[in-house]
N, C-alpha and C positions, 0 to 999 in steps of 0.2 A: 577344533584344535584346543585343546587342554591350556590354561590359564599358567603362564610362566610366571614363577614365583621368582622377585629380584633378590641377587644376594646382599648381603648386610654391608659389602661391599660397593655394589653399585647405588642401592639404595643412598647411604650418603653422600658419593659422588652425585647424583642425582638432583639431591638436597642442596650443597653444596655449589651447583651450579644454576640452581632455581634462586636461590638467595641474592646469588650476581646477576639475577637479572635476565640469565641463555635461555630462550624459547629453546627449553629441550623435548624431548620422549622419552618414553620408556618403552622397549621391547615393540620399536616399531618395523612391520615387515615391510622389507622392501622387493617383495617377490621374488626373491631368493631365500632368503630365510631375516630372521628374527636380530635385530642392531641391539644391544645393551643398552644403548644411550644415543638416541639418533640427534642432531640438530640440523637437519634439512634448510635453512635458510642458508647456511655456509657449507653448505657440501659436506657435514662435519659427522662421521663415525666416531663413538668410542664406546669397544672393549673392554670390558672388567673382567681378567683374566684371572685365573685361580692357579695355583703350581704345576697342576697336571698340562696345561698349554705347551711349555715348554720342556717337560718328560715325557710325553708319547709324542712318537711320530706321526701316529696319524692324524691326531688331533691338532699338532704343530701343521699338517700338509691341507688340512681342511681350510684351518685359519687362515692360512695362507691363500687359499683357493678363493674364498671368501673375500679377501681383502680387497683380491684380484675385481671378480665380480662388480664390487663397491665404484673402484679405480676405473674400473672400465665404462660407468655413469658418471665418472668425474668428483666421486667424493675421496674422501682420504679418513683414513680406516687408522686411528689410535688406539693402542693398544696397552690399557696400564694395568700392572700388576698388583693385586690387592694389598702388596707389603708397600706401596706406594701410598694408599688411602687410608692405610693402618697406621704406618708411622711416620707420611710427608703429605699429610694432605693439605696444606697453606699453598705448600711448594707446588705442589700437582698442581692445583689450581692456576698456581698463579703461572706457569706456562700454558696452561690450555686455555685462559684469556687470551696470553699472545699468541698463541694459536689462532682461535679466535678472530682476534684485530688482523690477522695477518691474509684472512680469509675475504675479511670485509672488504680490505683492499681490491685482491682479485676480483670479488664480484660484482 
């Protein structure tokens, strides 16, 4: 399987949540296909989505299918959009902690 290179996107979400501390991943497979940013201790998928996600159908109907997949092991599949990491990334952050916390709870 060919070596998935992260985008400049995910990459500092990445960073970003490695500095807080989140035992993340990177482009970890969960037998389906390939997470952006996995954090398995809290059920926790996240997506680094590019514009074309939400302009093609099929790729809007995949993610979706995917998500599905994820939900049906009990994780929960976020999904943020790179203009999010570009120009709100404190903010992004600072909900995907309470994400996060929110998770701890449940488990």
């Amino acid at each position: 399987m060919p070596k998935i290179i992260p985008t400049k996107q995910e990459q500092v979400l990445f960073e970003a949540l490695i500095s807080n501390n989140i035992p993340v991943y990177r482009q970890k497979w969960d037998g389906h296909k390939h997470i952006d940013i996995a954090i398995p201790k809290y059920k926790l998928n996240i997506e680094v989505d590019g514009p074309l996600h939400s302009k093609r159908l099929k790729t809007a109907c995949s993610d979706l299918r995917r998500t599905y997949y994820s939900y049906a092991k009990g994780y929960v599949t976020l999904r943020i959009p790179n203009i999010l990491i570009d120009r709100k990334l404190e903010e992004t952050i600072k909900y995907i902690l309470k994400i996060i916390q929110s998770r701890k709870i449940l488990n």
